[in-house]
N, CA, C and O atoms as CSV, one atom per row, in Angstrom:
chain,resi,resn,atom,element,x,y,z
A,1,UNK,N,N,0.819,-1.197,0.000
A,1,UNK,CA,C,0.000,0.000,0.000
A,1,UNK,C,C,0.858,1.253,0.000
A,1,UNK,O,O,0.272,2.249,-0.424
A,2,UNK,N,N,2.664,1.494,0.550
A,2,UNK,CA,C,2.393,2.704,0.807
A,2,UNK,C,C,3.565,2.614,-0.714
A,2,UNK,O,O,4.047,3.686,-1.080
A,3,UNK,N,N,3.858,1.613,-1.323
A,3,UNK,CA,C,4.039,1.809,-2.635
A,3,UNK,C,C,3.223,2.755,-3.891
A,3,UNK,O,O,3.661,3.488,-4.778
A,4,UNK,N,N,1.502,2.245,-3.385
A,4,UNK,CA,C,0.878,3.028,-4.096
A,4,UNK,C,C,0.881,5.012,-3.649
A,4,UNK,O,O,0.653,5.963,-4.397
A,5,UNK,N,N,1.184,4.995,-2.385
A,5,UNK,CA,C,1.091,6.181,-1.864
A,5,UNK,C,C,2.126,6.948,-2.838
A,5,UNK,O,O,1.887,7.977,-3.470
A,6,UNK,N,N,3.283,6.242,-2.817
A,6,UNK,CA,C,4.793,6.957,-2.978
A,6,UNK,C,C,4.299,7.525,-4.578
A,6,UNK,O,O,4.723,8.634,-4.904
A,7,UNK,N,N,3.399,6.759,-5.572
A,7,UNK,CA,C,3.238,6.471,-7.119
A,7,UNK,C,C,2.627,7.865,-7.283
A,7,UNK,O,O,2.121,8.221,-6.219
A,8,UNK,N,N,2.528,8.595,-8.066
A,8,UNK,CA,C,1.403,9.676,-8.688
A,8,UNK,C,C,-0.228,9.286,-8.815
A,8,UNK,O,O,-0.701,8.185,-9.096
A,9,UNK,N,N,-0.772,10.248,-8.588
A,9,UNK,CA,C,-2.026,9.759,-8.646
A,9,UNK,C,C,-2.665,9.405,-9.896
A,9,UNK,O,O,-3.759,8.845,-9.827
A,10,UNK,N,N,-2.111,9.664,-11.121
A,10,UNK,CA,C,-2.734,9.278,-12.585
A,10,UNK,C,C,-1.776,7.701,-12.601
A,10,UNK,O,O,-2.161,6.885,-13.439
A,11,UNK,N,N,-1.031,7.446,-12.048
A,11,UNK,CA,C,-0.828,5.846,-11.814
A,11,UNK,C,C,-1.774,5.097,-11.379
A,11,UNK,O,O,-2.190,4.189,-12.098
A,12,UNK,N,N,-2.334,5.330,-10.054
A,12,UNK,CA,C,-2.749,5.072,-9.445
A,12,UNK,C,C,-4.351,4.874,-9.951
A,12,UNK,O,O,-4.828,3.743,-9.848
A,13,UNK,N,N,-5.124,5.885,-10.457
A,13,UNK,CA,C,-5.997,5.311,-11.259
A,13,UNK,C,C,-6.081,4.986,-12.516
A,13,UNK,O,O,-7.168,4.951,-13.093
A,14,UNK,N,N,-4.773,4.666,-13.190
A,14,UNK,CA,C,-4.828,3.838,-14.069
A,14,UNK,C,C,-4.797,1.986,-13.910
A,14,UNK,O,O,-5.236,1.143,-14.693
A,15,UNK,N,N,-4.011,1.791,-12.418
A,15,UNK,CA,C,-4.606,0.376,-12.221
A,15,UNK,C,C,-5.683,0.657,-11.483
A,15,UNK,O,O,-6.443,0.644,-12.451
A,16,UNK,N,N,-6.450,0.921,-10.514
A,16,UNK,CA,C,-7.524,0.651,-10.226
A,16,UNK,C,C,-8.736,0.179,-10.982
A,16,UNK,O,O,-9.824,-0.039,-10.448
A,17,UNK,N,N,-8.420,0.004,-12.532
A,17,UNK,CA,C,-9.437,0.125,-13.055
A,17,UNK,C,C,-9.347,-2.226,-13.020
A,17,UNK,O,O,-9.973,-3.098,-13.623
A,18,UNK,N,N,-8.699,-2.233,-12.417
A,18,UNK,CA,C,-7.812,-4.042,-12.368
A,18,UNK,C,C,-7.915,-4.345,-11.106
A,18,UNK,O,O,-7.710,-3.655,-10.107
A,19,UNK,N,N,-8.328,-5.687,-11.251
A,19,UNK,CA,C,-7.837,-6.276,-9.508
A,19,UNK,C,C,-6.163,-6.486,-10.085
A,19,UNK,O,O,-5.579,-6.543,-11.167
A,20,UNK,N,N,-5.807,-6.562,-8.504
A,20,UNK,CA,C,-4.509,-6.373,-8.328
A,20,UNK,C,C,-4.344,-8.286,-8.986
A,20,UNK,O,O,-3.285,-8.511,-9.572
A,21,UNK,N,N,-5.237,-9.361,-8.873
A,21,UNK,CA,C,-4.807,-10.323,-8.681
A,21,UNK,C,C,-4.784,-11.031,-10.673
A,21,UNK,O,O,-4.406,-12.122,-11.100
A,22,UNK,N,N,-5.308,-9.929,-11.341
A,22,UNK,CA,C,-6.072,-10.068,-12.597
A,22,UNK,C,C,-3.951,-9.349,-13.509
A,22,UNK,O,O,-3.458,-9.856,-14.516
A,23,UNK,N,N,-3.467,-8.491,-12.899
A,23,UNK,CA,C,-2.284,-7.865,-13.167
A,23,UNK,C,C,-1.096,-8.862,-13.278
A,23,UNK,O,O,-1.103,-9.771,-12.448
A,24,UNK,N,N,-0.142,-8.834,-14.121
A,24,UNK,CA,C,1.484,-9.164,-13.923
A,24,UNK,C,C,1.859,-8.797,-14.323
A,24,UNK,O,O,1.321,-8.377,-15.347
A,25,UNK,N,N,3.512,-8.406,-14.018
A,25,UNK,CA,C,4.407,-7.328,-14.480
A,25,UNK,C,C,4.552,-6.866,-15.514
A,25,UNK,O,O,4.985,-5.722,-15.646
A,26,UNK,N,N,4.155,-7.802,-16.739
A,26,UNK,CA,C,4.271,-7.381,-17.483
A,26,UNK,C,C,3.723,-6.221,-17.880
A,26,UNK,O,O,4.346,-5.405,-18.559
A,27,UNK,N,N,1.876,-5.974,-17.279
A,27,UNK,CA,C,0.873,-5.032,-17.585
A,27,UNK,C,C,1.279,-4.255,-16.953
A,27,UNK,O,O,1.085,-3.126,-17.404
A,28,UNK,N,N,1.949,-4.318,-15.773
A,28,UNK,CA,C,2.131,-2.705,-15.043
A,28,UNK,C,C,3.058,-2.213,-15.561
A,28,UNK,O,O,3.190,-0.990,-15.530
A,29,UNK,N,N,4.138,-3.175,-16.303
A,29,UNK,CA,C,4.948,-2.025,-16.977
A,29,UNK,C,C,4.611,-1.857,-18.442
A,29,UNK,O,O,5.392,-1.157,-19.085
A,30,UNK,N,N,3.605,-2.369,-19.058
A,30,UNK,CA,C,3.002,-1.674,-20.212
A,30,UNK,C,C,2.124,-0.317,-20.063
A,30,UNK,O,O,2.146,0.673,-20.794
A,31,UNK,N,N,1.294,-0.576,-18.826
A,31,UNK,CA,C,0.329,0.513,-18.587
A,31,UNK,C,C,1.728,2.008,-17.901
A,31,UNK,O,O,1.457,3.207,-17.825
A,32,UNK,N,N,2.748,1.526,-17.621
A,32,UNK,CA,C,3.720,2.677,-16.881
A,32,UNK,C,C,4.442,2.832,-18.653
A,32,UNK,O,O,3.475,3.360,-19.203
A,33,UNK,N,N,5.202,2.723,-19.439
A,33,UNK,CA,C,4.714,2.904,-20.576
A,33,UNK,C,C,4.366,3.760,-21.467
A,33,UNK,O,O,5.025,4.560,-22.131
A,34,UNK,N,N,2.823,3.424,-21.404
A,34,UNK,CA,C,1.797,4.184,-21.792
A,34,UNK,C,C,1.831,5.316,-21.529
A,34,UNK,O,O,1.803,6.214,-22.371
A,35,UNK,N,N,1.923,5.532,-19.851
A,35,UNK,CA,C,1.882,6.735,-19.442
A,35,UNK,C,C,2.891,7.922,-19.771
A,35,UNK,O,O,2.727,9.130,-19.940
A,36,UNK,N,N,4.071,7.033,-19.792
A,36,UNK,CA,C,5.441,8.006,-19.360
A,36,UNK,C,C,4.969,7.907,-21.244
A,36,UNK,O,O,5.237,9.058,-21.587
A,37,UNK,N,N,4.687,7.515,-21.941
A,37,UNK,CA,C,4.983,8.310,-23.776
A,37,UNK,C,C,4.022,9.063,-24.107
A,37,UNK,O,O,3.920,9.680,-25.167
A,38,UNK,N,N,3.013,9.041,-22.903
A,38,UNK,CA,C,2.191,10.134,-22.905
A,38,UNK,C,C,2.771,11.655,-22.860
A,38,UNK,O,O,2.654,12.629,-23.604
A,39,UNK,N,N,3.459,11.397,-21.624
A,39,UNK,CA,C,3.991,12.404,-20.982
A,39,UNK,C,C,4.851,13.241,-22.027
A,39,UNK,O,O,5.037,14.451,-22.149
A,40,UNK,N,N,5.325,12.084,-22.763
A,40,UNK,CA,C,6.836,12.600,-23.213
A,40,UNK,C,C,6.475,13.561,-24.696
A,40,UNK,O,O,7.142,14.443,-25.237
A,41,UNK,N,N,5.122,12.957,-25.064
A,41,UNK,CA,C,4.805,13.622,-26.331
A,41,UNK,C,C,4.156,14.981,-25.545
A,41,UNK,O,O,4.253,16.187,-25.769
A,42,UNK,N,N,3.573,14.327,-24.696
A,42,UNK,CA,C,3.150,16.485,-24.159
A,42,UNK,C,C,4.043,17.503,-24.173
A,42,UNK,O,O,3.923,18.700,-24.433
A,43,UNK,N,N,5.509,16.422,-23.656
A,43,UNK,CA,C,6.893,17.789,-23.726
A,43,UNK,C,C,7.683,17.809,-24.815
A,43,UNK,O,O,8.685,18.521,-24.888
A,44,UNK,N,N,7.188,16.835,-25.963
A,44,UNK,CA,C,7.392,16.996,-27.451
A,44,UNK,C,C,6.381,18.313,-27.741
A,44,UNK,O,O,6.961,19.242,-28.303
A,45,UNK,N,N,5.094,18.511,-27.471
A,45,UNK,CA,C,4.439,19.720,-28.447
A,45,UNK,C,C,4.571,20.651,-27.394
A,45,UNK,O,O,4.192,21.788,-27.676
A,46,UNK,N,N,5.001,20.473,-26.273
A,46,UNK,CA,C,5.591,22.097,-25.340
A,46,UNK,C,C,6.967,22.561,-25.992
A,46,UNK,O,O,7.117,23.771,-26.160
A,47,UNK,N,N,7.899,21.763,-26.341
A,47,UNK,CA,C,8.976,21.933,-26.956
A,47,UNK,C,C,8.630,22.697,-28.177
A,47,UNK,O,O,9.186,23.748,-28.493
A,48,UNK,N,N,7.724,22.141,-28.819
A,48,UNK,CA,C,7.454,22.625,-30.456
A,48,UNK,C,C,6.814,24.234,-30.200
A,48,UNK,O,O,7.210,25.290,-30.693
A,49,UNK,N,N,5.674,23.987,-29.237
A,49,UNK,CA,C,5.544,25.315,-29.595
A,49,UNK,C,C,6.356,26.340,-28.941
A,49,UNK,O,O,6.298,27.478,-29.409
A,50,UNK,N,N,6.994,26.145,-28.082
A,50,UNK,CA,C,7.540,27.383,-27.675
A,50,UNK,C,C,9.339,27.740,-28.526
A,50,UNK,O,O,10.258,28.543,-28.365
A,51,UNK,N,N,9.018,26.571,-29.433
A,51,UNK,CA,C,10.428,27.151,-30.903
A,51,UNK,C,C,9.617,27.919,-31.608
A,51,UNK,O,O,10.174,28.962,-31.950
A,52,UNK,N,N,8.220,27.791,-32.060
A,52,UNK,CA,C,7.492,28.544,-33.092
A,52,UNK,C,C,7.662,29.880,-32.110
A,52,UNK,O,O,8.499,30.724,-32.430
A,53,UNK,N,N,6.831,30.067,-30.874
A,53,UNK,CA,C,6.940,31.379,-30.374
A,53,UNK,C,C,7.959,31.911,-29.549
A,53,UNK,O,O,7.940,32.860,-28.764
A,54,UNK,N,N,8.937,31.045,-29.905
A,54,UNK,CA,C,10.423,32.228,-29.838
A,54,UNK,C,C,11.092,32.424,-31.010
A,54,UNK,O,O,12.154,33.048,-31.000
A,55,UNK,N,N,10.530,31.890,-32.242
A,55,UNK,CA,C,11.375,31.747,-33.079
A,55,UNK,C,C,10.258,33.438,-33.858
A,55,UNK,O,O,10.827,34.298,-34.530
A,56,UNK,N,N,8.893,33.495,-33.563
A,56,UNK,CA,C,8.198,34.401,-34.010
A,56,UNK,C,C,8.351,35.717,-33.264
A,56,UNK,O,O,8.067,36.790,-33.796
A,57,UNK,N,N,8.863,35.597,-31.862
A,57,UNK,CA,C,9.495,37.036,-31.775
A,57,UNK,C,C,10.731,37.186,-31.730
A,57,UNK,O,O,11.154,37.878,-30.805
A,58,UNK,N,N,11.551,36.696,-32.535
A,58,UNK,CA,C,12.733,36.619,-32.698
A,58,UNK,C,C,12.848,37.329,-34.239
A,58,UNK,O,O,13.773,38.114,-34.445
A,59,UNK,N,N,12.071,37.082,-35.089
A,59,UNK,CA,C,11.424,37.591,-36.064
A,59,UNK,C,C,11.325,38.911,-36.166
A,59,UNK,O,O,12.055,39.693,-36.775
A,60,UNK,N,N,10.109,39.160,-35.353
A,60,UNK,CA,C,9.505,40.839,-34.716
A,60,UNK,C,C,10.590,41.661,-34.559
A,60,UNK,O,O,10.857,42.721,-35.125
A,61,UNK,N,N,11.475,40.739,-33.306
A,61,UNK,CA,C,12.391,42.114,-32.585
A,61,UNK,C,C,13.396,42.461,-33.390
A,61,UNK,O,O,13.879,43.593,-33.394
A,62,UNK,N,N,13.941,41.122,-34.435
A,62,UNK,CA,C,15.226,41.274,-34.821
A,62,UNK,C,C,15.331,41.513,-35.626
A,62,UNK,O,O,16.474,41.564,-36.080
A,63,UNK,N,N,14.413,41.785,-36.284
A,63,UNK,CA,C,14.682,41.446,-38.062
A,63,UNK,C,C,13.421,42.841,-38.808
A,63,UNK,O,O,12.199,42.696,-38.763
A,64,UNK,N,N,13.852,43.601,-39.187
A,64,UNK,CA,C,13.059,45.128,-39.607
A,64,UNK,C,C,12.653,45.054,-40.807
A,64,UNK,O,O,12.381,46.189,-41.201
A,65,UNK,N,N,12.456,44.187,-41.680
A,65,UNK,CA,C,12.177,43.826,-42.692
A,65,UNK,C,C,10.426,43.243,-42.476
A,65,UNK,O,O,10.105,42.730,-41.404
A,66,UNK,N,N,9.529,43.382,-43.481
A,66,UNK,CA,C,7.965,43.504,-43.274
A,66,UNK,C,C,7.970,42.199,-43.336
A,66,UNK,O,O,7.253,41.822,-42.409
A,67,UNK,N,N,8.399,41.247,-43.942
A,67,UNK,CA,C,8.319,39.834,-44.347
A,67,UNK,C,C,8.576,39.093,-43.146
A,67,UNK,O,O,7.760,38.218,-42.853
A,68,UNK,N,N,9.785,39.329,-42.233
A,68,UNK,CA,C,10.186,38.648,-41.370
A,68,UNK,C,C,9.208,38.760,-40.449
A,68,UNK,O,O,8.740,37.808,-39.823
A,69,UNK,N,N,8.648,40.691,-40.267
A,69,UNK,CA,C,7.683,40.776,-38.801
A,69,UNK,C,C,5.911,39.988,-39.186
A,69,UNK,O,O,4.972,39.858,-38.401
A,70,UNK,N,N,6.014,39.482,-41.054
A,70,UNK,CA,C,4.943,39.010,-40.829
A,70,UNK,C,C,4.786,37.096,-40.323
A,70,UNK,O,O,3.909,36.419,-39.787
A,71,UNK,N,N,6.225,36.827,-40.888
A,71,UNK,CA,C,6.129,35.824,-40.483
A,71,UNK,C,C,6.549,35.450,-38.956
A,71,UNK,O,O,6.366,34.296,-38.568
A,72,UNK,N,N,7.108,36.419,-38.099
A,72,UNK,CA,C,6.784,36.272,-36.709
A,72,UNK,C,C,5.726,36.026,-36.190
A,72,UNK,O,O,5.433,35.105,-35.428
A,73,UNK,N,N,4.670,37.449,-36.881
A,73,UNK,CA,C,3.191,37.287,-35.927
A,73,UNK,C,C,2.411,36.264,-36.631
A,73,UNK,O,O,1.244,36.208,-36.242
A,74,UNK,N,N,2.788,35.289,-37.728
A,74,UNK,CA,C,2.092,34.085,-37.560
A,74,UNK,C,C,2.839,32.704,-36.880
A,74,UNK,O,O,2.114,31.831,-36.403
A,75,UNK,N,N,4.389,32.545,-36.860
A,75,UNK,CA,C,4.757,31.572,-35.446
A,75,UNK,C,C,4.639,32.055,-34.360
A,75,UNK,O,O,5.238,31.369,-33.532
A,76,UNK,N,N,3.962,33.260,-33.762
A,76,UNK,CA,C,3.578,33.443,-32.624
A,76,UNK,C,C,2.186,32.660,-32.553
A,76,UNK,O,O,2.189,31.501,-32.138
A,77,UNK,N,N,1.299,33.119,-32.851
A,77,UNK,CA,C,-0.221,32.224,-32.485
A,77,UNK,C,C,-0.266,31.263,-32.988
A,77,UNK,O,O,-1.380,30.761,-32.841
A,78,UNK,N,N,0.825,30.284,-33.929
A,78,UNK,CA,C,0.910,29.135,-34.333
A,78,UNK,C,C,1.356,28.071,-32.921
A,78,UNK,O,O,1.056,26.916,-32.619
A,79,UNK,N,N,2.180,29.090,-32.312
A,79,UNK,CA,C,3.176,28.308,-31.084
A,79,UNK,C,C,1.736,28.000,-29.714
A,79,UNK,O,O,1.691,27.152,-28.823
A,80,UNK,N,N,1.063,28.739,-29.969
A,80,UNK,CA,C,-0.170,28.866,-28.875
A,80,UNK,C,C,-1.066,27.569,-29.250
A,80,UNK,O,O,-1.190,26.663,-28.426
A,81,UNK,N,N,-1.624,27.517,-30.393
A,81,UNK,CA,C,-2.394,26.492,-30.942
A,81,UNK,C,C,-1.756,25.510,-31.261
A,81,UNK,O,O,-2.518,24.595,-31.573
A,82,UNK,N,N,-0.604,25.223,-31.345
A,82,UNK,CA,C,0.090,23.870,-30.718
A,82,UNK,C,C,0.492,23.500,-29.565
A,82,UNK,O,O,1.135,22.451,-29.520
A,83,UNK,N,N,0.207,24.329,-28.168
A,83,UNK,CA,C,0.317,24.016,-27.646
A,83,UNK,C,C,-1.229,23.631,-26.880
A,83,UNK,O,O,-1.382,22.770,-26.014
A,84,UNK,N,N,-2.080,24.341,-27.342
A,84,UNK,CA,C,-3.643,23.971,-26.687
A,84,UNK,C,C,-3.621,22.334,-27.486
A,84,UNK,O,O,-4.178,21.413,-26.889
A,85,UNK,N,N,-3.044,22.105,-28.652
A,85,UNK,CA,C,-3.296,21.144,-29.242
A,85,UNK,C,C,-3.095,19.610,-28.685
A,85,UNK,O,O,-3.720,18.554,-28.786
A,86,UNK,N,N,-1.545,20.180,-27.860
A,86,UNK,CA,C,-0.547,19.331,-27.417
A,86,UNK,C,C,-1.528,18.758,-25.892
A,86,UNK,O,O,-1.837,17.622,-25.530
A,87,UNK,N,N,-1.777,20.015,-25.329
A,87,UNK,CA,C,-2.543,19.593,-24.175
A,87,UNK,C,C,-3.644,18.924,-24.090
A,87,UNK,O,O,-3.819,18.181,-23.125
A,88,UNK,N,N,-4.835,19.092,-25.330
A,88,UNK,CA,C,-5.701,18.668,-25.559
A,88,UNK,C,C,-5.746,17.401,-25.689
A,88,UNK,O,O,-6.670,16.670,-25.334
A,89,UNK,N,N,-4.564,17.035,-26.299
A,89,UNK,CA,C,-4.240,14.968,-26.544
A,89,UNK,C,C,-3.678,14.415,-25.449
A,89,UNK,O,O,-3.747,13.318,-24.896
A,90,UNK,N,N,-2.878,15.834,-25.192
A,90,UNK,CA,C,-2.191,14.769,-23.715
A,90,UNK,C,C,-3.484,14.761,-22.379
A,90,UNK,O,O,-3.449,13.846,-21.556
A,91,UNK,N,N,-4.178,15.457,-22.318
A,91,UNK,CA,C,-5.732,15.339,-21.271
A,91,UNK,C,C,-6.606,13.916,-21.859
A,91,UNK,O,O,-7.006,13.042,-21.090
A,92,UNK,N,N,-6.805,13.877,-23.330
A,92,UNK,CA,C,-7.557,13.008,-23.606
A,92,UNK,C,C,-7.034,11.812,-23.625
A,92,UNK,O,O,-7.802,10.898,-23.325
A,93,UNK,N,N,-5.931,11.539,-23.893
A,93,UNK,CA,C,-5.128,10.077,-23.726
A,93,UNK,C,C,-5.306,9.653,-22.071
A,93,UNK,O,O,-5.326,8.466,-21.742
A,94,UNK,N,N,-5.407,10.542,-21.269
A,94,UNK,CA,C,-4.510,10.308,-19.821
A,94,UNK,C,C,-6.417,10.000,-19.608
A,94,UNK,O,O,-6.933,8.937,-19.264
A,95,UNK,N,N,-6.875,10.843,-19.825
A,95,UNK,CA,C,-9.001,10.125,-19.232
A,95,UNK,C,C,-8.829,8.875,-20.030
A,95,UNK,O,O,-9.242,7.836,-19.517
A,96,UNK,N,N,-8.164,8.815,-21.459
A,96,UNK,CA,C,-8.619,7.383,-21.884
A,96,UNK,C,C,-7.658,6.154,-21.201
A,96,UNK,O,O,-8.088,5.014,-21.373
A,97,UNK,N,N,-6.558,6.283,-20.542
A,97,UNK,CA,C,-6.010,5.499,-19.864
A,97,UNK,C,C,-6.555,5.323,-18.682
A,97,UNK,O,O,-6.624,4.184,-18.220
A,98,UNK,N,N,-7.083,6.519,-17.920
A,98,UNK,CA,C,-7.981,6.356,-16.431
A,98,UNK,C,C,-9.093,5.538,-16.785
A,98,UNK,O,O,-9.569,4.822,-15.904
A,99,UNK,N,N,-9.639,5.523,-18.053
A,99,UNK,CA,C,-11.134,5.125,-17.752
A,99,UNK,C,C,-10.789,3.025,-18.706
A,99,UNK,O,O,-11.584,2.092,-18.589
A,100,UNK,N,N,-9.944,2.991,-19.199
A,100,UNK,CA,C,-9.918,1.610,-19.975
A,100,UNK,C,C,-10.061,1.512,-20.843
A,100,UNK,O,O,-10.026,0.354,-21.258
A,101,UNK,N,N,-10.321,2.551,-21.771
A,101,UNK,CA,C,-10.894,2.121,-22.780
A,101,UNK,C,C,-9.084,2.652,-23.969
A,101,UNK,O,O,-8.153,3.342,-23.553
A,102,UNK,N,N,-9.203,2.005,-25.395
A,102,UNK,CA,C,-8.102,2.385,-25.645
A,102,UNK,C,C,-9.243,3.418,-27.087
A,102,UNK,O,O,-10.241,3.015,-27.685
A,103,UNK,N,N,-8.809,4.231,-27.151
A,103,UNK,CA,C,-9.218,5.397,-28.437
A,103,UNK,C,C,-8.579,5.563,-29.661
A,103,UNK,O,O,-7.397,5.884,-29.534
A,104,UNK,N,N,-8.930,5.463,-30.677
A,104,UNK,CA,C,-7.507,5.575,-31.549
A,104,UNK,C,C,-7.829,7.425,-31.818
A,104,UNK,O,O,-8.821,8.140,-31.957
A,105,UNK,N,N,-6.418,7.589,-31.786
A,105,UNK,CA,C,-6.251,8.821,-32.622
A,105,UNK,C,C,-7.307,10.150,-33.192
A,105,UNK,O,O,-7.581,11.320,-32.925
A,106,UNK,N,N,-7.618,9.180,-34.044
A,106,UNK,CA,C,-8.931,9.925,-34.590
A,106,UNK,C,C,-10.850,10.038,-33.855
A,106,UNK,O,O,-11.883,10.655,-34.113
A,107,UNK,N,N,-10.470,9.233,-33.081
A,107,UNK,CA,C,-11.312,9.127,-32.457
A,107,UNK,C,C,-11.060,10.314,-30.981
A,107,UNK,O,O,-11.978,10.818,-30.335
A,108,UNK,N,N,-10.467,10.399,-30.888
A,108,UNK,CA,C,-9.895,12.007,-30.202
A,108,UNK,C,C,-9.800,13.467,-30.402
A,108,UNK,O,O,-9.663,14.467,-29.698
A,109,UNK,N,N,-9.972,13.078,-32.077
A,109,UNK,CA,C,-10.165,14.489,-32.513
A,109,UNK,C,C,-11.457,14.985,-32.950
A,109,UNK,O,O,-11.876,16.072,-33.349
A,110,UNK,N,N,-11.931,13.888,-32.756
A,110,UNK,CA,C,-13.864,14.115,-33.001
A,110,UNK,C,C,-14.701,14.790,-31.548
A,110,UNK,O,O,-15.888,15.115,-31.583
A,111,UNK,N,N,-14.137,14.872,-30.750
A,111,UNK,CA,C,-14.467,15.343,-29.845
A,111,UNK,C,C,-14.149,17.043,-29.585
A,111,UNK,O,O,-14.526,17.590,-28.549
């Protein structure tokens, strides 16, 4: 028990959805996994967008030319909407791992 304590709580209800006696190692380290490439793609599209919106006022400040400041102020709100994007999959993967069910892809973006 105080194993589960020490764990994060999106661990934690990702097995609950299992008896403990129904589990073997193998599944807990598929379902741990799951989680951590969850994770890792969320700080794949945090990474991405915040190159678009430094790379778009990098643009703005540095560069005095009309072309450059226009293509700043579009990797600026590009860097924003990849990152609502990024969050949006990484929230919906992590309910579809809490709740059991597996979603594909596209079935995520219909929502």
């Amino acid at each position: 028990m105080n194993e589960q304590k020490k764990q994060g709580k999106s661990y934690q209800t990702v097995y609950q959805q299992f008896r403990k006696e129904d589990l073997i190692l193998r599944d807990y380290l598929a379902l741990d996994r799951t989680v951590v490439a969850n994770e890792r793609t969320f700080l794949a599209y945090i990474r991405t967008a915040l190159a678009f919106f430094v790379s778009g006022v990098t643009f703005i400040h540095f560069f005095g030319e009309i072309v450059f400041e226009i293509l700043g102020w579009t990797f600026v709100p590009l860097g924003a909407i990849t990152f609502i994007i990024g969050w949006r999959r990484f929230w919906q993967v992590k309910q579809s791992l809490s709740l059991g069910r597996s979603a594909s892809p596209a079935e995520w973006l219909d929502r």
